[in-house]
C-alpha positions as CSV (number, residue, x, y, z in Angstrom):
1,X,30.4,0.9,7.4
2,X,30.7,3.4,5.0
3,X,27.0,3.8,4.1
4,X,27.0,4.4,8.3
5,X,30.0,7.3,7.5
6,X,28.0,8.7,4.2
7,X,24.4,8.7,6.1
8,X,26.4,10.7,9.3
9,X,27.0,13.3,7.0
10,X,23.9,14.2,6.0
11,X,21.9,13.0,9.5
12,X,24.2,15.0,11.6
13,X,21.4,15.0,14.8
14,X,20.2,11.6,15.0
15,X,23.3,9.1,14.5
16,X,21.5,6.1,15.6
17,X,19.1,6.5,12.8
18,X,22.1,6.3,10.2
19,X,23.3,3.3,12.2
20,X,19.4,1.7,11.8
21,X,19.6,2.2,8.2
22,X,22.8,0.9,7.7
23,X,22.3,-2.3,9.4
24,X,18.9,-3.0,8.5
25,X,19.7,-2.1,4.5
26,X,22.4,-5.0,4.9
27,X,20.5,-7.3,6.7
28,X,17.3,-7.1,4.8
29,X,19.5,-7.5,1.3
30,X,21.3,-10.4,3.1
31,X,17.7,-12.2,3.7
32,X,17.2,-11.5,-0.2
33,X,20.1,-13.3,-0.9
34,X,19.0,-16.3,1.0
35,X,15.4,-16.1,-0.6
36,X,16.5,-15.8,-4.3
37,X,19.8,-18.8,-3.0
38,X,16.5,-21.0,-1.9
39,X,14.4,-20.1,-5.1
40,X,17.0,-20.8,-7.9
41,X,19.2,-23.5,-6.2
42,X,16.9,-25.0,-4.0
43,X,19.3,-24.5,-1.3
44,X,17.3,-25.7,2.0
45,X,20.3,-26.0,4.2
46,X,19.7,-24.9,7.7
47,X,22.5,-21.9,7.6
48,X,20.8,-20.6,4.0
49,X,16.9,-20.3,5.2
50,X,16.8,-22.0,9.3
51,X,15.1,-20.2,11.8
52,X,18.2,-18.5,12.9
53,X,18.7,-16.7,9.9
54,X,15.3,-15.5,9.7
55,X,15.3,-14.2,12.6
56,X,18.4,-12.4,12.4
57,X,18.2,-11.2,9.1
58,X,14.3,-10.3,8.9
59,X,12.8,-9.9,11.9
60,X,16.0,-8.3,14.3
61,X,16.1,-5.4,11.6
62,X,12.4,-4.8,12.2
63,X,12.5,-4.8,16.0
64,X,15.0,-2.6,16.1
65,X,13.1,-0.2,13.8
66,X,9.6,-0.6,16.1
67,X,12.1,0.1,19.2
68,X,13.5,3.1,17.5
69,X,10.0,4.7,16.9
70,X,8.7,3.8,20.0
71,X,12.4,5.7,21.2
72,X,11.6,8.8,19.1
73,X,7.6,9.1,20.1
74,X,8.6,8.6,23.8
75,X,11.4,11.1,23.4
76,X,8.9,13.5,21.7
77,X,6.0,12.9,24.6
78,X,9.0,13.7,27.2
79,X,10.0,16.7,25.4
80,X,6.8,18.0,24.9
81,X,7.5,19.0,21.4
């Protein structure tokens, strides 16, 4: 949360891209901490590496970054900017 406050400070405009960045930065580092958890312990338990923690922590951060772009260009197209 306080990445979310610090990144608000300096990305007054556009909150949800602070919020995008937050939560993707955590999730993305939490996947790296299952990786490197499977690589040096060998730790092939279902809530370390399963399919729901793939797609929670790797591929929900990168849907919601394709559905933010496609956001921004269809807000841009509207605009007319």
């Amino acid at each position: 949360m306080s990445l979310i406050c610090f990144l608000c400070f300096f990305i007054r405009s556009n909150f949800w891209l602070a919020a995008i960045i937050a939560q993707c930065t955590f999730l993305l580092g939490c996947m790296a901490g299952h990786v490197m958890s499977l690589r040096t312990q060998g730790n092939v338990a279902e809530y370390n590496i399963g399919f729901q923690i793939i797609v929670g922590d790797l591929i929900f951060p990168l849907i919601v970054i394709g559905l933010y772009l496609a956001y921004r260009r269809l807000h841009r197209s509207i605009s007319g900017q």
